[in-house]
KOLMAR-681388 format. One line per field, with one value per atom (N, C-alpha, C): residue number from 1; x, y, z. Coordinates in nm, 2 decimals, decimal comma. Atoms other than C-alpha are relative to their C-alpha. Last residue first. Layout:
<rs>
k <- c(NUM:...)
c1 <- c(X:...)
c2 <- c(Y:...)
c3 <- c(Z:...)
</rs>
This chain:
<rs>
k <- c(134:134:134:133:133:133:132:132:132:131:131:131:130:130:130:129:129:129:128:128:128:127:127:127:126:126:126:125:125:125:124:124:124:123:123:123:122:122:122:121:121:121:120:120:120:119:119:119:118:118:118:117:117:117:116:116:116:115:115:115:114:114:114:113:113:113:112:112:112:111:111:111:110:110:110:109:109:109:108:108:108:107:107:107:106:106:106:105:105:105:104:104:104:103:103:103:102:102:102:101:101:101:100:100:100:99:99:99:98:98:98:97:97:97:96:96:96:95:95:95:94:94:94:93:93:93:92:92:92:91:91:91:90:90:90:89:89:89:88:88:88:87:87:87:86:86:86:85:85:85:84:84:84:83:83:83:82:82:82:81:81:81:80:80:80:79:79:79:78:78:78:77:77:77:76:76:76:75:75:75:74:74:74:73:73:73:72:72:72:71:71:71:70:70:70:69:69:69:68:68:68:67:67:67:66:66:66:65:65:65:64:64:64:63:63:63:62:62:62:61:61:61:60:60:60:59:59:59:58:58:58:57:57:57:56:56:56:55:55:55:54:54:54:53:53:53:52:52:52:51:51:51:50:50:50:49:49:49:48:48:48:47:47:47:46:46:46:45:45:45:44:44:44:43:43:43:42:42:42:41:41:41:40:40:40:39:39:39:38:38:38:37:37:37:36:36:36:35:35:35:34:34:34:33:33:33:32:32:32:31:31:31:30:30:30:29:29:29:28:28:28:27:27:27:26:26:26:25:25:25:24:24:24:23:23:23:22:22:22:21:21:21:20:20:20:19:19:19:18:18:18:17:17:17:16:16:16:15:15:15:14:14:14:13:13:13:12:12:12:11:11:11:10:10:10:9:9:9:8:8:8:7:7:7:6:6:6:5:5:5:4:4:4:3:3:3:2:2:2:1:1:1)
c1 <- c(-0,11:12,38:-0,04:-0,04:12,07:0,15:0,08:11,83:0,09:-0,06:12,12:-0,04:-0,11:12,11:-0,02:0,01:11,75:0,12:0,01:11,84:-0,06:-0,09:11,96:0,00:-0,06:11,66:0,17:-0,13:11,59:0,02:-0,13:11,28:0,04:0,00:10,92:0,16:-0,04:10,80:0,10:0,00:10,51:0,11:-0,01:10,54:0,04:-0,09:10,48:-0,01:-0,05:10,20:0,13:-0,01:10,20:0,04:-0,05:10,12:-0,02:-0,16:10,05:0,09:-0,02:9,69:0,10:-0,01:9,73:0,00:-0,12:9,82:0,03:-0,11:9,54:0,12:0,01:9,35:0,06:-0,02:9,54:-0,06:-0,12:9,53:0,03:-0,03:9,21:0,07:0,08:9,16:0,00:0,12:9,44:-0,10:0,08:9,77:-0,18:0,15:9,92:-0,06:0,03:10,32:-0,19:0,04:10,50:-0,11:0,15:10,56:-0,05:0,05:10,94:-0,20:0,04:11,09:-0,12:-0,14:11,23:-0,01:-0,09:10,96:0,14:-0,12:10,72:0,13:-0,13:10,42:0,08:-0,03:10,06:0,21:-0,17:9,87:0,08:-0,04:9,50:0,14:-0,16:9,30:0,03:-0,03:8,94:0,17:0,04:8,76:0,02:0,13:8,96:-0,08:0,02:9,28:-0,12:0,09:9,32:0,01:0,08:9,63:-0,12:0,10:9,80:-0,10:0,14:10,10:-0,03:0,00:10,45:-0,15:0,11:10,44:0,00:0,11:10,77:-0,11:0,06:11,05:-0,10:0,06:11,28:-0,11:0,09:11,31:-0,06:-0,06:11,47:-0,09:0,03:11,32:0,02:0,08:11,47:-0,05:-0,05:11,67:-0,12:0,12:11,56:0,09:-0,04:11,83:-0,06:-0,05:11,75:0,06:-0,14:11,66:0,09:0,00:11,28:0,18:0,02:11,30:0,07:-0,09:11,42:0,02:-0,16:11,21:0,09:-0,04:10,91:0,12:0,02:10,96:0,01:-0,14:11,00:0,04:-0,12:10,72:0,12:0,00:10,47:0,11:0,03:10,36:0,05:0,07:10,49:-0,02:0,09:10,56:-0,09:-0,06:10,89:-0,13:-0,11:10,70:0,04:0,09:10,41:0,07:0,09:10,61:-0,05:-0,11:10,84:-0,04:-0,04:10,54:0,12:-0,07:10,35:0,06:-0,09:10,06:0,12:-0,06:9,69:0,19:-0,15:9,43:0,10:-0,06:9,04:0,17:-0,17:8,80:0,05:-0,06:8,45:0,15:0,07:8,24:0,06:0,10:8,25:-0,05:0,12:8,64:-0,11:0,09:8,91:-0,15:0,10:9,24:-0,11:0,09:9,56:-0,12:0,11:9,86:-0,08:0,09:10,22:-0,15:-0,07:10,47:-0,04:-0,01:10,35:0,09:-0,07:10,40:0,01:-0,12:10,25:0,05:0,00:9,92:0,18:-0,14:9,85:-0,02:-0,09:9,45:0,16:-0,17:9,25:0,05:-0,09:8,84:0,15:0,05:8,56:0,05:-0,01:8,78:-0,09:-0,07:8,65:0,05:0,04:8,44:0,12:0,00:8,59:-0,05:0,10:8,41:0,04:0,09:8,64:-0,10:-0,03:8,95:-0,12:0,01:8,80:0,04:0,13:8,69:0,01:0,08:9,07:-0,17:0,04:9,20:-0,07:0,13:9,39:-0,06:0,11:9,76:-0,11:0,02:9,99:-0,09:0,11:10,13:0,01:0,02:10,47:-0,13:0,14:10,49:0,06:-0,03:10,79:-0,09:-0,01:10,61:0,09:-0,02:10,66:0,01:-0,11:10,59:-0,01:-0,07:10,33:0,11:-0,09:10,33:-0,03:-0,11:10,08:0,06)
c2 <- c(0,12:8,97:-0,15:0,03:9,18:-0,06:0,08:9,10:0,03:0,08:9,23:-0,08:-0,03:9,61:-0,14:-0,03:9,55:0,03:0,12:9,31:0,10:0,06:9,58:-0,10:0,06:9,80:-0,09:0,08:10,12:-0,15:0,02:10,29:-0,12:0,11:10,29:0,04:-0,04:10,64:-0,12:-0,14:10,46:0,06:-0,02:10,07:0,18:-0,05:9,98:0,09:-0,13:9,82:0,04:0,00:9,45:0,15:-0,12:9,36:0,05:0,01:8,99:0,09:0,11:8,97:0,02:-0,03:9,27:-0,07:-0,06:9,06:0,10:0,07:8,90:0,05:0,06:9,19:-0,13:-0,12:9,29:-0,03:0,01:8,95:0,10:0,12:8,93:-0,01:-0,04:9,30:-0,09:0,00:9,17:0,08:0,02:9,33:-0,06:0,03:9,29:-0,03:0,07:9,33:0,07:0,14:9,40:-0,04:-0,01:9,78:-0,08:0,14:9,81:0,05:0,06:10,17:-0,13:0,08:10,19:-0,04:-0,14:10,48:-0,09:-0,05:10,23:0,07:-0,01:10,14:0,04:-0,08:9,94:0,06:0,02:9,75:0,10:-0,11:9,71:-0,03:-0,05:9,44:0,14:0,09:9,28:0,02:-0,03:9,49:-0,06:0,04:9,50:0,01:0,13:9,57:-0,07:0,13:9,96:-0,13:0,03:10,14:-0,11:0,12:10,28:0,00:0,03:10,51:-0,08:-0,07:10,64:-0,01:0,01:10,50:0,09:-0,10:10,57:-0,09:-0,02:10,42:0,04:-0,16:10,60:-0,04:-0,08:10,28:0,12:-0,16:10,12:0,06:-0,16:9,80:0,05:-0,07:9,42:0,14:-0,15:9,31:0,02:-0,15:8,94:0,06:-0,13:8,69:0,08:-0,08:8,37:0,16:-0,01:8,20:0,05:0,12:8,15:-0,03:0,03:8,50:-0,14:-0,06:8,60:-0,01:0,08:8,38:0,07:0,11:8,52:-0,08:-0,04:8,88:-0,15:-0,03:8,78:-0,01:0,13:8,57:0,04:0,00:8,89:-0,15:0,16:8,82:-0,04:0,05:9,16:-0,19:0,11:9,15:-0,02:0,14:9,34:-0,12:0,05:9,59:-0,17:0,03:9,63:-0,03:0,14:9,68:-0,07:0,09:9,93:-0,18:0,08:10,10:-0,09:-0,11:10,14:-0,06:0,10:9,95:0,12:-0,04:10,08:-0,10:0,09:9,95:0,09:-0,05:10,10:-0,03:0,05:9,84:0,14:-0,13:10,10:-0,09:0,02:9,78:0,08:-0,02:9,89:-0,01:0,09:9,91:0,05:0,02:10,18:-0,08:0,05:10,18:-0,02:0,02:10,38:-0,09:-0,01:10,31:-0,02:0,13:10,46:-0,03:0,12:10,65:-0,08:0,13:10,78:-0,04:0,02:11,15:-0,08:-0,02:11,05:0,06:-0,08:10,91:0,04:0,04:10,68:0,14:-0,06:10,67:-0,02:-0,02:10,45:0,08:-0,12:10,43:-0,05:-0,11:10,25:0,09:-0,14:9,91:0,13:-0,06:9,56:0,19:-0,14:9,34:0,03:-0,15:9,00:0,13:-0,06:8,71:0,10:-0,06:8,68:0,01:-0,15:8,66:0,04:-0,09:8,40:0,15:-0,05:8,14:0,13:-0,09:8,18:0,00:0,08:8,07:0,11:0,03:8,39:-0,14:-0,03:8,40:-0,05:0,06:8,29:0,04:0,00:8,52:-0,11:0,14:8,44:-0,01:0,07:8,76:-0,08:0,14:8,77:-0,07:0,09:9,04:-0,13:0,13:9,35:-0,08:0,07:9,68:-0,14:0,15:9,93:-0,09:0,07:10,25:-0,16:0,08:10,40:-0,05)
c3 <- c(-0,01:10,08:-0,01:0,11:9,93:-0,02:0,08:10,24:-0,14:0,05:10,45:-0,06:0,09:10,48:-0,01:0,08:10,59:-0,08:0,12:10,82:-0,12:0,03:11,05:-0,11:-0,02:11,02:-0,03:0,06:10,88:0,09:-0,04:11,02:-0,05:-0,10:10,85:0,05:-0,08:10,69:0,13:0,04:10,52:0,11:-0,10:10,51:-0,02:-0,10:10,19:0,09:-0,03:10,07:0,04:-0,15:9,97:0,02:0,04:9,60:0,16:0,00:9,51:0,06:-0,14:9,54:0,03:-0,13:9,31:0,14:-0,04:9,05:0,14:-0,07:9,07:0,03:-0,10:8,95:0,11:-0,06:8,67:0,21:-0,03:8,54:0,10:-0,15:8,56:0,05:-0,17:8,37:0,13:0,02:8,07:0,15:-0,15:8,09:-0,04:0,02:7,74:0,16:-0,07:7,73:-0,01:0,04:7,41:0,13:-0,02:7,46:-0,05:0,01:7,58:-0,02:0,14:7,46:0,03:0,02:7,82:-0,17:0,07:7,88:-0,02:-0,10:7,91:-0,07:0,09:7,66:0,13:-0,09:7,85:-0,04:0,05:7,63:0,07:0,06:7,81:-0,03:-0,06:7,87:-0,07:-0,11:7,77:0,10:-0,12:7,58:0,10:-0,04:7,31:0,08:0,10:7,36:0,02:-0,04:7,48:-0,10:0,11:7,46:0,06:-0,01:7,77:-0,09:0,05:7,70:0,02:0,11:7,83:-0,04:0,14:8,13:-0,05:0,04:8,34:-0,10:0,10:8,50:-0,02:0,01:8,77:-0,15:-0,09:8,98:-0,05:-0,08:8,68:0,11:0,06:8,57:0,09:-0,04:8,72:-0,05:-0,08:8,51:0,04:0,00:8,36:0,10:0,07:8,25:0,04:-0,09:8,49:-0,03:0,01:8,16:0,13:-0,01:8,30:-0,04:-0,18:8,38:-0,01:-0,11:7,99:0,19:0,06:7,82:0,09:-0,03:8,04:-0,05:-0,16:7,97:0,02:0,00:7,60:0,15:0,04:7,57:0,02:0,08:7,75:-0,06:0,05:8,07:-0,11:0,13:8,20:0,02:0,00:8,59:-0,12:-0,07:8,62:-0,02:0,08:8,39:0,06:0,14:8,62:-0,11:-0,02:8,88:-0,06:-0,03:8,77:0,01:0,09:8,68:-0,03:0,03:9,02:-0,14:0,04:9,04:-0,03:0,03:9,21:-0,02:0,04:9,21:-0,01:0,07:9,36:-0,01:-0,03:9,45:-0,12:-0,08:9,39:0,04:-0,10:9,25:0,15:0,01:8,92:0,12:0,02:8,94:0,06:-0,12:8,98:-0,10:0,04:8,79:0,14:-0,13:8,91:-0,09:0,02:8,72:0,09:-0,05:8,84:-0,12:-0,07:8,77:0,04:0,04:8,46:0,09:0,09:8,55:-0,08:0,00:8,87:-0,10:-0,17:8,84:-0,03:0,03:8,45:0,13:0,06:8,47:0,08:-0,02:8,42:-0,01:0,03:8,49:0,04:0,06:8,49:0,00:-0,09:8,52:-0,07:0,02:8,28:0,12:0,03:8,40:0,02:-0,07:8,36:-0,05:-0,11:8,19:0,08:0,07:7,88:0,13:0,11:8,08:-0,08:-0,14:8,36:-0,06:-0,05:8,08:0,07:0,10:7,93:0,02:0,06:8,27:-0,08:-0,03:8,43:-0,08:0,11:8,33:0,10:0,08:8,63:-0,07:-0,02:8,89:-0,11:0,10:9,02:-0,03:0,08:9,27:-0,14:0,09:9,48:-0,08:-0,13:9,74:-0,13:0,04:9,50:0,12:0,04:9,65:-0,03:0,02:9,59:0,03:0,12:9,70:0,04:-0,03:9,95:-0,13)
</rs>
């Protein structure tokens, strides 16, 4: 299933909860780079598409720009380009928009899935779906 956004407002992890996370035993980038998949030690397996994952950098810019009301949402057709590791505690994650300032840590990553609501597979159109962008 795909991801979709529920209006996530995550907040950084407390810095105790960033150095105590286990880290994923495996990532990889699914699609072309349309998504990341990550799968934990305890078989949870994540998945984020990269639109998403953009829209929800942490980085200073990313937030200057929300907090200004300026942020665009990312293109439906974006891409990962590359995932660098940081330490052993996040990964840097590049997008095919050039942007590659944002720093996912593993808490983070995980919370954020709190946030992350399947979509409905094959669902029919409703009426209020033309009107959630009036």
């Amino acid at each position: 299933m795909i991801p979709t956004p529920s209006e996530p407002t995550v907040p950084l992890p407390s810095p105790d909860r960033l150095r105590n996370c286990e880290g994923p035993e495996e990532i990889r980038v699914t699609g072309k780079g349309a998504g990341l998949k990550l799968t934990w030690p305890d078989g949870q397996v994540l998945s984020f598409t990269a639109p998403f994952l953009r829209d929800n950098s942490q980085s200073a810019r990313s937030k200057k720009l929300k907090l200004s009301g300026l942020a665009v949402p990312a293109a439906a057709d974006l891409s990962i380009s590359a995932v660098r590791p940081i330490g052993s505690y996040a990964i840097n994650i590049v997008f095919s928009d050039g942007y590659d300032r944002a720093i996912y840590p593993w808490a983070y990553l995980l919370d954020l899935a709190q946030t992350v609501q399947p979509a409905p597979e094959n669902s029919p159109l409703t009426p209020n779906d033309f009107l959630k962008g009036n």
